[in-house]
C-alpha positions in Angstrom: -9.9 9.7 -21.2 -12.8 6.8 -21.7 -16.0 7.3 -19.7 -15.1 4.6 -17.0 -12.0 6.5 -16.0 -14.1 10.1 -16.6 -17.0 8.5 -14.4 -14.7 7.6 -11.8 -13.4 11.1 -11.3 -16.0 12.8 -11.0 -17.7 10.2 -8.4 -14.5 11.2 -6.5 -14.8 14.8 -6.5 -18.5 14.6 -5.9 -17.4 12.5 -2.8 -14.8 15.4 -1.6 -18.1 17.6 -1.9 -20.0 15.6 0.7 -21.6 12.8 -1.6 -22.5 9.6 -0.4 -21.8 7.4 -3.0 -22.6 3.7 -3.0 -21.1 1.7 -5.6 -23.2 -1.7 -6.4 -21.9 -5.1 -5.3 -23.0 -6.6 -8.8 -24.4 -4.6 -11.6 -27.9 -5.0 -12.4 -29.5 -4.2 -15.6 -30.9 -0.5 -15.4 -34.4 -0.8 -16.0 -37.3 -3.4 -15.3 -38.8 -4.7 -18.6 -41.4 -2.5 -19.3 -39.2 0.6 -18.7 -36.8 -1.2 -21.3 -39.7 -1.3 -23.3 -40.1 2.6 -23.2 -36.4 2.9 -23.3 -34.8 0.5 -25.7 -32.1 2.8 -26.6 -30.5 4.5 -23.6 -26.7 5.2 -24.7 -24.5 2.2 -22.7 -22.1 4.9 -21.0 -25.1 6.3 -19.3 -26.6 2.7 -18.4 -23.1 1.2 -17.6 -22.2 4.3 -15.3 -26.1 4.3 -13.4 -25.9 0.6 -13.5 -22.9 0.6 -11.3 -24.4 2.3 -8.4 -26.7 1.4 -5.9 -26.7 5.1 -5.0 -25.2 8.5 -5.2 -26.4 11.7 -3.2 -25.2 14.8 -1.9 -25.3 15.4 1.8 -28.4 17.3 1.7 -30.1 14.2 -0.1 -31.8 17.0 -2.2 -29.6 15.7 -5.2 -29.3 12.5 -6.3 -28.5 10.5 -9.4 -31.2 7.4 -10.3 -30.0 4.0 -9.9 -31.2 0.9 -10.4 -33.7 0.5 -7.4 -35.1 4.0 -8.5 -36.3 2.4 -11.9 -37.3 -0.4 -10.2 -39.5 0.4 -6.9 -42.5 2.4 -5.7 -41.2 4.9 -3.1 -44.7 5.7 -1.7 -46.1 8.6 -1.4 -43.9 11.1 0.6 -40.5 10.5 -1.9 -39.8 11.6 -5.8 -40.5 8.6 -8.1 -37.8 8.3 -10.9 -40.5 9.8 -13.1 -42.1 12.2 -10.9 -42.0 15.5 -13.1 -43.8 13.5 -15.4 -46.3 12.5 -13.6 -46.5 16.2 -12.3 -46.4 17.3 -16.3 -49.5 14.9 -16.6 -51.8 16.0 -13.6 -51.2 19.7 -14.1 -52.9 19.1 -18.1 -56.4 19.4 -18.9 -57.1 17.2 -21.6 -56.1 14.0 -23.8 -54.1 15.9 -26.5 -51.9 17.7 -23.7 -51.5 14.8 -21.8 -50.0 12.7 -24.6 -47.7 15.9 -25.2 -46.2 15.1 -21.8 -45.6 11.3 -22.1 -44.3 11.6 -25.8 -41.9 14.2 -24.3 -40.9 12.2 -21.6 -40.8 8.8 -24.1 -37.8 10.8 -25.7 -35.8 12.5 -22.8 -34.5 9.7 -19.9 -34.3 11.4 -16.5 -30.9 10.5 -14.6 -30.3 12.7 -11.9 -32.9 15.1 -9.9 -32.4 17.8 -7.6 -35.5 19.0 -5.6 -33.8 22.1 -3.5 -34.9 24.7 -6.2 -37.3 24.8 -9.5 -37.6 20.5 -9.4 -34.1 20.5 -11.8 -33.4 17.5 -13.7 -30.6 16.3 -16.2 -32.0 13.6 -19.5 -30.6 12.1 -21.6 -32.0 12.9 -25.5 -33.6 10.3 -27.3 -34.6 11.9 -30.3 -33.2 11.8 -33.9 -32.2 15.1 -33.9 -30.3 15.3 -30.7 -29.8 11.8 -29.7 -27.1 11.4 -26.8 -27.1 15.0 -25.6 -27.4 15.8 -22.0 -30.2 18.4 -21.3 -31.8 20.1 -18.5 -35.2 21.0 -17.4 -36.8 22.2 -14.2 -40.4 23.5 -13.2 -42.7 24.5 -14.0 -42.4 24.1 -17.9 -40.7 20.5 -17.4 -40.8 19.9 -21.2 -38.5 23.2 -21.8 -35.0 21.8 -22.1 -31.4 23.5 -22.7 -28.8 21.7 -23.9 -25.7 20.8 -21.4 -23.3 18.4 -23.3 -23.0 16.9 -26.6 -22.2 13.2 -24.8 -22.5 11.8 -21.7 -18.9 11.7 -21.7 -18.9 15.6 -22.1 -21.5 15.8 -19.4 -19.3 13.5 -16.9 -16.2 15.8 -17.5 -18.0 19.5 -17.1 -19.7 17.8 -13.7 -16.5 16.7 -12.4 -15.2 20.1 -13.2 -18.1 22.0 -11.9 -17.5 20.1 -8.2 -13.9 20.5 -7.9 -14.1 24.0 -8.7 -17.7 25.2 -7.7 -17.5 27.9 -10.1 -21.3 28.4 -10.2 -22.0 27.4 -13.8 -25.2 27.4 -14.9 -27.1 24.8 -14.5 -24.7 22.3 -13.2 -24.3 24.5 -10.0 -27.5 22.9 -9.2 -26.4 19.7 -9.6 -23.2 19.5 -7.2 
C-alpha cells in the first residue's frame, strides 16, 4: 500500500474516532521560508500528507496534527505554537551552552503532531544521519528524550491507523488517537 492510500485510512479511522478533519482546498507548501531554511530536508510523504490538510483534531482538540497555518502563524499567547516544547526546552535552561543543546535538538527532530492532555506528547520526524526518517516520540519534561515509534512515516501512518481502529492502548500512540 503507497502512503497516499495508507494516509487516507487512517484519516478515516481517525474520523470514526471523533476527529475533525479538514482536508485543504489547494495544497500549500508546508513551511514559510525561514522554517524551510531550518528544515530543508523533511521526507515528502510527511510534507505531502501535512500539506494536504488545513487541519486534523480529535474532539477534545487536545490532539492535533500541524498543518500548514500552524507553521505559518502566531497563535498568541493562550494556544501551543508549532514549536512550543521548544521554546519551553529553551526558557527552562540556564545558560548559552544548554540553550544551544535545545535548538540543535529541535534543528534535527520536526514536530508533526502534539497532544497536550498528558506529559505535553509529541511525535518528529528524525533528521539526523543516523536515524533519518524515523518517527519518534517525546513528552515532558525531558523534551529532548525520544523513543523510537516507526522506521518510516509510512510505518508510522499504518501502526496509527491501527492503533484507532482498534484502541488497543499501545504505547505511545494511545496518546495520539
Amino acid at each position: 500500500m503507497d502512503t497516499t492510500e495508507l494516509a487516507a485510512d487512517l484519516l478515516a479511522a481517525l474520523e470514526k474516532k471523533g476527529w475533525t478533519i479538514r482536508r485543504g482546498a489547494v495544497a500549500e507548501p508546508l513551511l514559510p521560508p525561514p522554517l524551510r531554511a531550518r528544515y530543508p530536508r523533511l521526507p515528502a510523504d510527511l510534507t505531502g500528507f501535512l500539506e494536504a490538510l488545513e487541519s486534523g483534531e480529535n474532539g477534545k482538540e487536545n490532539i492535533w496534527f500541524l498543518c500548514p497555518s500552524d507553521y505559518r502563524t502566531d497563535p498568541g499567547p493562550e494556544a501551543f505554537r508549532w514549536n512550543e516544547y521548544e521554546l519551553m526546552g529553551l526558557e527552562a535552561r540556564d545558560g548559552p551552552k544548554e540553550q544551544e543543546k535545545i535548538r540543535r535538538f529541535w534543528d534535527l527532530h520536526f514536530p508533526f503532531m502534539l497532544a497536550v492532555h498528558s506529559d505535553y506528547d509529541y511525535l518528529a520526524v528524525s533528521l539526523t544521519p543516523e536515524t533519518y526518517g524515523q518517527i519518534v516520540h517525546g513528552c515532558g519534561p525531558e523534551f529532548e528524550e525520544t523513543s523510537t515509534v516507526a522506521a518510516s512515516f509510512a510505518e508510522f501512518l499504518s501502526l496509527l491507523k491501527e492503533e484507532a481502529a482498534a484502541a488497543t492502548d499501545g504505547y505511545p500512540l494511545c496518546y495520539f488517537v
